[in-house]
SELO-611337 format. One record per atom (N, C-alpha, C): residue in three letters; x, y, z. Coordinates in pm, whole numbers, plus 50000, padded with zeros to 5 digits. Layout:
N
alaXYZ;...
This chain:
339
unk500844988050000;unk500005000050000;unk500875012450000;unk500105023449947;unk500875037449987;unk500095045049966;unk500645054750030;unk499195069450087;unk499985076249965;unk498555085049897;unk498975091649739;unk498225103049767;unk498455111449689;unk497685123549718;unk497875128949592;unk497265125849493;unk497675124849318;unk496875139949265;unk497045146849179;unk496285155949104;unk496215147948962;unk495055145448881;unk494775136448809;unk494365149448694;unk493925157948711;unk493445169948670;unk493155181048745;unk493355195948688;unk492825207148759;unk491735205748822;unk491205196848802;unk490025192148841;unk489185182748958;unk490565173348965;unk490575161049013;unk491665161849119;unk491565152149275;unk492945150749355;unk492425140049369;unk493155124849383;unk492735114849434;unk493605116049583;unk493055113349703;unk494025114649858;unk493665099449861;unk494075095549978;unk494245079350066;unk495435068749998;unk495065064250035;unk495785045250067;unk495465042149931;unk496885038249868;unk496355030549714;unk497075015549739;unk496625008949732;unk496864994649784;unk497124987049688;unk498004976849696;unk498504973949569;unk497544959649533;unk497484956349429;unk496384942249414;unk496914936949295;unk496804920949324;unk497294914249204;unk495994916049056;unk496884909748966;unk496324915048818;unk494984912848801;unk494354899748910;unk493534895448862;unk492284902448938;unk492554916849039;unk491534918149084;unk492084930349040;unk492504937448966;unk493104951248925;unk491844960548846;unk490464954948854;unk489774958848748;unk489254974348795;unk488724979948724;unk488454992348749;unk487304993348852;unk486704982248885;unk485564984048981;unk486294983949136;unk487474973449116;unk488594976849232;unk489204988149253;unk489204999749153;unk491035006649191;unk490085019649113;unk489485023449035;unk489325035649001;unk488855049549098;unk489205055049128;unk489115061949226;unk487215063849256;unk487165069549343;unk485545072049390;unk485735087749427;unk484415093449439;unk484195104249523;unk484115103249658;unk484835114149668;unk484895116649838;unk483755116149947;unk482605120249899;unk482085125249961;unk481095107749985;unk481565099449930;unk480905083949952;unk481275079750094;unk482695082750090;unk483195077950264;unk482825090850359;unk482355106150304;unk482025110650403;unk480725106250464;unk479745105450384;unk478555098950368;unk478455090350479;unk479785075050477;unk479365071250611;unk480295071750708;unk481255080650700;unk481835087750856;unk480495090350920;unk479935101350820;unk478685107950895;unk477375100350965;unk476965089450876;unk476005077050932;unk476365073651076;unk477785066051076;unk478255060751181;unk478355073251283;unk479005079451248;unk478995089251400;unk477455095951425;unk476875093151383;unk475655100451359;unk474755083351470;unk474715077351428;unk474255064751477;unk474755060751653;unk476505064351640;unk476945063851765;unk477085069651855;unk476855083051814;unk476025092551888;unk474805089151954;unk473215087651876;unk472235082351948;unk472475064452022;unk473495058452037;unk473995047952095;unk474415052952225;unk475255061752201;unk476045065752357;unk475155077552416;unk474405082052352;unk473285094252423;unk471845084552505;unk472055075852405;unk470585072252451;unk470665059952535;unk471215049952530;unk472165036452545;unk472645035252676;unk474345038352607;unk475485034152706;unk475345048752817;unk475215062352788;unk475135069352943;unk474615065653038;unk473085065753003;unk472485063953068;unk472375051853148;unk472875040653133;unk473325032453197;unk474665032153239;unk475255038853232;unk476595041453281;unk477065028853415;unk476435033453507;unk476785026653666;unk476115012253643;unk475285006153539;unk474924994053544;unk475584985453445;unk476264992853321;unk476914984053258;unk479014985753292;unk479094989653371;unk480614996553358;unk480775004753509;unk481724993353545;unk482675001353656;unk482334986753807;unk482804987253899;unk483134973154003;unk482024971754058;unk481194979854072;unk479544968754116;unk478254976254003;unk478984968553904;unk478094964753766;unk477774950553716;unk477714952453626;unk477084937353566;unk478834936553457;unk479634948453465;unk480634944353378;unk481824946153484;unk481924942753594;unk483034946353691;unk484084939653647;unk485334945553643;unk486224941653611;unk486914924553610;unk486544920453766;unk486494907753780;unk485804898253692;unk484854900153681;unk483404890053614;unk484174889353415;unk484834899253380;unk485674893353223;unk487244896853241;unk487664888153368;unk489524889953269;unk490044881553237;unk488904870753186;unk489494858853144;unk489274862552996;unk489084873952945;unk488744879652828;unk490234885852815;unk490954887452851;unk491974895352846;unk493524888452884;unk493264874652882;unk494544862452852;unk495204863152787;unk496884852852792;unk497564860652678;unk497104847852559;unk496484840952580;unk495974832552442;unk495074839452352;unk493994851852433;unk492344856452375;unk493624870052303;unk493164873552213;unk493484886952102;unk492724901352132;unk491664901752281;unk490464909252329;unk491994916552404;unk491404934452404;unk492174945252462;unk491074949852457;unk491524959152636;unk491054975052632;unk491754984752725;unk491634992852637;unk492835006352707;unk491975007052886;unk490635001352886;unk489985003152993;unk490194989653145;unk490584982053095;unk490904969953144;unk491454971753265;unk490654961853359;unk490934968553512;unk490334979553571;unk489774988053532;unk489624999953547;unk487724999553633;unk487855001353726;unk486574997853816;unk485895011053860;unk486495025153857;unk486645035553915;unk485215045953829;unk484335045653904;unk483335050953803;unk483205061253770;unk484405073353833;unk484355084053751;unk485805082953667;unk486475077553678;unk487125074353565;unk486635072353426;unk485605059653434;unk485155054553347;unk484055064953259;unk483745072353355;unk483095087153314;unk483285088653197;unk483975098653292;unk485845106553137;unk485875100953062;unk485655087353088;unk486205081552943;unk484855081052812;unk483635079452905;unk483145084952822;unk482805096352752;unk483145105952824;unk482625115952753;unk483625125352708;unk485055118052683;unk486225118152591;unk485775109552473;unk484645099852483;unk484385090152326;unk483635098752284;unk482485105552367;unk481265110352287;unk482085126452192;unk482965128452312;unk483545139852226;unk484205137952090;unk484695127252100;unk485955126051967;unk484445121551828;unk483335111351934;unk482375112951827;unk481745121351738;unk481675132851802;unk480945146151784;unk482205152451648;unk483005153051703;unk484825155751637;unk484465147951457;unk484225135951510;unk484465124451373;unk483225129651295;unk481845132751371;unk480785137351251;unk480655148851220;unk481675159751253;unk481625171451183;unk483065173251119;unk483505162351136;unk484765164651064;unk486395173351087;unk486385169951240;unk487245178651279;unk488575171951315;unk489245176651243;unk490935167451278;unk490305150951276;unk489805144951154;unk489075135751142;unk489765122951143;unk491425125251095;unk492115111251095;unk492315110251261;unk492895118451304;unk493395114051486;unk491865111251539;unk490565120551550;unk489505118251613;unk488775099851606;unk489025099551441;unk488695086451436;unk489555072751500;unk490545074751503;unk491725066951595;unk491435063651666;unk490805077051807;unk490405079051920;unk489055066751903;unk488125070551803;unk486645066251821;unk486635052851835;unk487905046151764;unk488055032751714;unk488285024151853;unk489295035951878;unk489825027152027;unk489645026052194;unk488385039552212;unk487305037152314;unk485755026752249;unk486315025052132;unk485005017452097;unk485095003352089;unk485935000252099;unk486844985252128;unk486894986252271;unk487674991952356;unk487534996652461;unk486594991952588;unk485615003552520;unk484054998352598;unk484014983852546;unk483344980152428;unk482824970052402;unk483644961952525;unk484564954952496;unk485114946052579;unk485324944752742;unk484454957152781;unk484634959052922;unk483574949752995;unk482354947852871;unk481434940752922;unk480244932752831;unk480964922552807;unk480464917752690;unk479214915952650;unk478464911652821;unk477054907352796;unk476484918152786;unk476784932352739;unk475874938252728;unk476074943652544;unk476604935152470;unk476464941652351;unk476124934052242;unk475904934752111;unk475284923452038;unk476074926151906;unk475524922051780;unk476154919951661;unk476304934551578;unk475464945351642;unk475904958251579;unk476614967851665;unk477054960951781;unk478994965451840;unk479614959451698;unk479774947251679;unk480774942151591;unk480834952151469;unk479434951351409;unk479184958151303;unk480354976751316;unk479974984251360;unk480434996751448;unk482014992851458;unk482564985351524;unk483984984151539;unk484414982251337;unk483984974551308;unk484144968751148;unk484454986451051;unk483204992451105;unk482855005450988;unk483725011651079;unk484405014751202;unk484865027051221;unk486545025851218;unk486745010651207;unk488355009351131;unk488305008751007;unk487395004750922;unk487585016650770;unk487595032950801;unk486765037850850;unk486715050550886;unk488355058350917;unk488835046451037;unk490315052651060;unk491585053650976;unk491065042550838;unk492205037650794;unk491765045150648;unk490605054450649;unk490785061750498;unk490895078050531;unk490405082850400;unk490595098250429;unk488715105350420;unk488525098550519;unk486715098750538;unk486245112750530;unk487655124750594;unk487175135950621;unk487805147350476;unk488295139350358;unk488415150950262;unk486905155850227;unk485825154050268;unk484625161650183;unk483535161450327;unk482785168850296;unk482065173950400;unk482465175550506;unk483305181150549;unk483865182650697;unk484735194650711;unk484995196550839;unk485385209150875;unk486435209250837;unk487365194050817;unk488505198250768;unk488645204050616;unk487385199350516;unk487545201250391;unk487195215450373;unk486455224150490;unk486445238950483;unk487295246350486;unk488145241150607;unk489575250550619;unk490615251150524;unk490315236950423;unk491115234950312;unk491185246350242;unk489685244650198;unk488955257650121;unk489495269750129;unk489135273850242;unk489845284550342;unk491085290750297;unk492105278550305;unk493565284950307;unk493765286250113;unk493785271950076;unk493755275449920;unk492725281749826;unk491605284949858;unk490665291749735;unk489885277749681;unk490105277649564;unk489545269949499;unk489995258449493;unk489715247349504;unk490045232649504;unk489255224949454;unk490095212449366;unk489665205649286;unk488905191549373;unk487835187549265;unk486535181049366;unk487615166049419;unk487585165149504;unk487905151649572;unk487845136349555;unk488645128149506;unk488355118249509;unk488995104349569;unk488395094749624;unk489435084949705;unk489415069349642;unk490675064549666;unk490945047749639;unk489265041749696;unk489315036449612;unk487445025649659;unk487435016749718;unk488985010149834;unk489074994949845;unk488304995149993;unk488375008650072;unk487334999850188;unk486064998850130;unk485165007250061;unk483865003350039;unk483714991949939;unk484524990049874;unk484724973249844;unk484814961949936;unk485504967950002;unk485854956450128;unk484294954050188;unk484044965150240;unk482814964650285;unk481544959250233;unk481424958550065;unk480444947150041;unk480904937050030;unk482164933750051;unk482234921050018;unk482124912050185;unk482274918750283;unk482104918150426;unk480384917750414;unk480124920650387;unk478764922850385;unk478164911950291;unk478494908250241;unk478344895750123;unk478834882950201;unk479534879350236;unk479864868950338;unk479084868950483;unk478584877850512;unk477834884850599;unk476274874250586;unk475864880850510;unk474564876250464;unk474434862950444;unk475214860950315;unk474914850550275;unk475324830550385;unk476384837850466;unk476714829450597;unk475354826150690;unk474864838150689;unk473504837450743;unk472464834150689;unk472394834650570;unk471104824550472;unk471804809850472;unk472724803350467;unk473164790250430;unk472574783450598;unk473444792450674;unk472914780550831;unk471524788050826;unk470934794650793;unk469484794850858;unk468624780950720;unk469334779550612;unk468494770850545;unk468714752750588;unk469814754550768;unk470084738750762;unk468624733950853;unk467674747150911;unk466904746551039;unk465614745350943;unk464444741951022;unk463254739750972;unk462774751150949;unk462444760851067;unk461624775051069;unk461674783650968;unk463184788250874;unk463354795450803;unk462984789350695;unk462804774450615;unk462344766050460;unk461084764950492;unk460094764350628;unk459244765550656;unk458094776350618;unk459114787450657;unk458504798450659;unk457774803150781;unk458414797650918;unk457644804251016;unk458434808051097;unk459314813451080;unk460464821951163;unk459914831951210;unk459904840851106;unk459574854251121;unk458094856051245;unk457164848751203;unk456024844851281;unk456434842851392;unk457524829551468;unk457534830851612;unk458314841551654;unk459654846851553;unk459934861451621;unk458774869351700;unk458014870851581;unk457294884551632;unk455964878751719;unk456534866551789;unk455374863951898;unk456444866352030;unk457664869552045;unk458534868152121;unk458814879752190;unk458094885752292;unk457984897352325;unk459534901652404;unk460464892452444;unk461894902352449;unk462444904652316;unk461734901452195;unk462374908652117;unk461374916952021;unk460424923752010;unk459834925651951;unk459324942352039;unk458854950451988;unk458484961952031;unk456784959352051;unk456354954851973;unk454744951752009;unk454374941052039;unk453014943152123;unk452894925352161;unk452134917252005;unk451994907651986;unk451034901651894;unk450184909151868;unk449314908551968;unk447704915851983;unk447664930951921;unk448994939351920;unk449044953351886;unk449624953151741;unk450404947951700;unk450204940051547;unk450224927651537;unk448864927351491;unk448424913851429;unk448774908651292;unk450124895951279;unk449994901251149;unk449304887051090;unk448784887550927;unk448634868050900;unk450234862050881;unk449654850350903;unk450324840450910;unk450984845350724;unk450124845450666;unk450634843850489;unk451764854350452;unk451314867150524;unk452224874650523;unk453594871450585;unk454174868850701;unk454964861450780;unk455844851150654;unk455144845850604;unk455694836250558;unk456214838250405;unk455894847850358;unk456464856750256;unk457754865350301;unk457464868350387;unk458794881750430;unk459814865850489;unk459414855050533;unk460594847850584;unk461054844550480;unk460414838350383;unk461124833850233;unk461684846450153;unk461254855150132;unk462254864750103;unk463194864650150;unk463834868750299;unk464994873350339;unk465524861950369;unk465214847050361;unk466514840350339;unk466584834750180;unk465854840350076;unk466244840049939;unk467554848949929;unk466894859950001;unk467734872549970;unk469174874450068;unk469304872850167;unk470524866150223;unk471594856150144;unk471324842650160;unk470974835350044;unk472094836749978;unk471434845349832;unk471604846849707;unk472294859949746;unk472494869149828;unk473254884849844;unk474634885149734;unk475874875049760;unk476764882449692;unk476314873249519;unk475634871249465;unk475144869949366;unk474484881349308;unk473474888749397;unk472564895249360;unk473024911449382;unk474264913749438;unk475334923749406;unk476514930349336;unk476454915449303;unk477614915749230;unk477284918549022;unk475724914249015;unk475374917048930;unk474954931648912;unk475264939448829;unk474604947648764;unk473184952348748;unk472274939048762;unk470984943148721;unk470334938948812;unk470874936248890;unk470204931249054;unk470774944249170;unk471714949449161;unk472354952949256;unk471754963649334;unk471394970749284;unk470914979349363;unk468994978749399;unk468344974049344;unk467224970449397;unk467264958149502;unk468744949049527;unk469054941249620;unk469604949549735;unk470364960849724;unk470924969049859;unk469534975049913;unk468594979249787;unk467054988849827;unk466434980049980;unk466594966749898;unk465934956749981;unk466704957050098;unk467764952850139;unk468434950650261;unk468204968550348;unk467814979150283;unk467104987950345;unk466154987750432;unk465174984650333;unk463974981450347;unk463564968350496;unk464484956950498;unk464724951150541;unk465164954650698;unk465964963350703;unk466284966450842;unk466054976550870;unk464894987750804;unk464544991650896;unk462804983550920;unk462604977550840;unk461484969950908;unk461954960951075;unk463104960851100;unk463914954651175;unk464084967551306;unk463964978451276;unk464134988151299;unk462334991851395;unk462054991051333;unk460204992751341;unk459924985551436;unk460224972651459;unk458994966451452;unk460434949551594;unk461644955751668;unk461994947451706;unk463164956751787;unk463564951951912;unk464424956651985;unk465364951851966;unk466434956151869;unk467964947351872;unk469144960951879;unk468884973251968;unk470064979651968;unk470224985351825;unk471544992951832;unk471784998651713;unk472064989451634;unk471864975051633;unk472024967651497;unk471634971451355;unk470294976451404;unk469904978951198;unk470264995051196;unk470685003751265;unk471095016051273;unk472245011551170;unk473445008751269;unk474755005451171;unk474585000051065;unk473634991051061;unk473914985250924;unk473174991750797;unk472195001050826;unk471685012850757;unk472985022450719;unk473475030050826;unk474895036650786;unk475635032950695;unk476115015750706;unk476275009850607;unk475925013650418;unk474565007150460;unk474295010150304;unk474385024850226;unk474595034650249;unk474235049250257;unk475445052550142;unk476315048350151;unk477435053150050;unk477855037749943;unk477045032650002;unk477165019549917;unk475735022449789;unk474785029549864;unk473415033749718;unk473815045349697;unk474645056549720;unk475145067649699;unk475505065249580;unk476935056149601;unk477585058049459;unk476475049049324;unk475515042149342;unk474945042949241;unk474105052649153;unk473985061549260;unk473435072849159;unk474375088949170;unk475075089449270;unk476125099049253;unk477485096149295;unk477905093649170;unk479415088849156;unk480145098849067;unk479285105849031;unk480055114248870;unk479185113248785;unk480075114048659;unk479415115748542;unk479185094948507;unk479755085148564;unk479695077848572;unk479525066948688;unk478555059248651;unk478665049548798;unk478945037048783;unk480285031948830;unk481155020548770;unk480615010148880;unk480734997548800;unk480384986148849;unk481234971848828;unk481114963848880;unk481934952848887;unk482104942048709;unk481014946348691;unk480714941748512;unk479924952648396;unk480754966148457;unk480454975548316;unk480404989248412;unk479874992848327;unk479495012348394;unk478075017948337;unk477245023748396;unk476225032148355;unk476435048548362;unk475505056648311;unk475785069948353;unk474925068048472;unk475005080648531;unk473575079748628;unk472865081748596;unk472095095748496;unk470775088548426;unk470145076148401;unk471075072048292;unk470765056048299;unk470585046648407;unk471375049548518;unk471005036948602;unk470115041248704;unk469535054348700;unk468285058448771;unk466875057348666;unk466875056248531;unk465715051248464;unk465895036248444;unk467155028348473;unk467335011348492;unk466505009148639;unk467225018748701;unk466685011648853;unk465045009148858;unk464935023948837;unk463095032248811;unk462135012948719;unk462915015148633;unk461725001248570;unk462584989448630;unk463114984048698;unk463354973648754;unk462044973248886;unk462164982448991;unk461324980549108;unk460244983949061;unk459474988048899;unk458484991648912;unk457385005648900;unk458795013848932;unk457825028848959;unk458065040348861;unk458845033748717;unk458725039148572;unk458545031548476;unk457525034848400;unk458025029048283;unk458205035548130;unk458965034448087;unk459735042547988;unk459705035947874;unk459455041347750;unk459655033447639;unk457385031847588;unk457605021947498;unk455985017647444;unk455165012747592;
């Protein structure tokens, strides 16, 4: 790898990490630069998300999840912190509850820092590593969109998230005048569907070894399961037929994910869906910021299909964006163009 900071045209700067890749993945859907403003897109999600996490969440429980007569006292995980386990935290040991304070509200700060864009490479450092930090102070209190969050905010640290929309890209402004539009190496948001593609589809294969999900009645006893569900039965009622449509969908669509992304003519009415998908997840079920993050997620991943430039490159060709906003439009339905 090597950090570049290229002028491509009066027009053009590519900044970040250009990473080197063998021939056979060298294609332009790998390596052609992107717009900036895709990774600001989800700097901003994520800090925007981990914000209402630590405002609404982790403060307010402060003294029950964190510090020596909690449910995460130091004692109760340091077998998490062996020299066989790979688990750190700068917090480790640390029982002292106004300590543990500070420490939060040194994360929420550097958070605040990371979504407006201020000194965005060190802030994000910071975010990465009270956010590892916490997590590990107390395990039983976090679920699969901690993981998610740690995942997006070491891309975050390891690109140049803050050349566009951010305070740093003002002061840029500021000192030089006019500056040419921004653009960055594409390999974390690559990385990231393809994390996201193993993701899914890991999760459609074991949910198709169980009965409930080929059945089709998953979804149904979920939402009879009142620790996880926001309403009881009785306050949505839903049918059974319905239930059993949305379960066969989302493990088709799991499933089939890095198939149905990787294509061209699936791809983005397949990300629409995994939208659609969590925040119905969002609605309608208590799982923490899980479908938060993973919303953040998608945000610069449907960005660049319709604002990428004058072009929006793909893994098997390129569209303009016109085009792939009157492709998308008659794929889901809600144009139709032509006789």
């Amino acid at each position: 790898m090597s950090s570049t900071r290229e002028t491509e045209s009066p027009e053009k700067e590519v900044v970040g990490v250009e990473p080197w890749l063998p021939r056979w993945l060298g294609g332009r859907w790998f390596t052609a630069p992107v717009r900036g403003e895709l990774l600001a897109a989800l700097r901003i999600g994520v800090a925007a998300v981990l914000l209402l996490d630590q405002l609404l969440t982790m403060l307010p429980q402060m003294t029950a999840l964190y510090g020596e007569r909690s449910t995460g006292a130091p004692h109760f995980f340091s077998w998490m912190f062996q020299q066989s386990n790979w688990n750190w935290s700068l917090l480790q040991g640390i029982g002292d509850g106004q300590a543990l304070q500070l420490a939060m509200w040194v994360w929420m700060g550097a958070t605040i820092c990371l979504l407006l864009g201020w000194n965005t490479r060190a802030v994000a450092i910071v975010v990465w590593v009270l956010s590892v930090s916490f997590t590990n102070l107390n395990v039983n209190s976090i679920n699969a969109g901690d993981h998610i969050r740690g995942i997006l905010l070491m891309y975050l640290m390891l690109t140049p998230c803050g050349a566009a929309w951010s305070i740093d890209a003002w002061r840029r402004r500021r000192m030089l005048g006019a500056v040419p539009q921004i653009f960055v190496h594409p390999w974390a948001l690559r990385l990231l569907l393809v994390q996201l593609s193993f993701m899914y589809s890991a999760s459609g294969i074991c949910k198709l070894s169980g009965e409930s999900w080929t059945h089709g009645d998953s979804l149904y006893y979920v939402m009879q399961d009142l620790t996880l569900t926001r309403f009881s039965p009785q306050q949505l009622e839903l049918p059974i037929w319905l239930t059993q449509i949305a379960t066969w969908s989302v493990l088709a669509w799991e499933t089939l994910f890095p198939l149905l992304v990787w294509n061209r003519r699936t791809r983005v009415a397949s990300l629409w869906f995994g939208v659609s998908m969590h925040v119905g997840i969002l609605i309608t079920m208590e799982l923490g910021g899980f479908p938060l993050y993973l919303l953040a997620a998608y945000v610069p991943l449907i960005l660049e299909e319709y604002y990428g430039g004058d072009q929006v490159l793909g893994p098997f060709g390129k569209f303009t964006a016109p085009e792939r906003l009157a492709t998308t439009a008659r794929r889901v339905g809600l144009l139709q163009i032509g006789g």
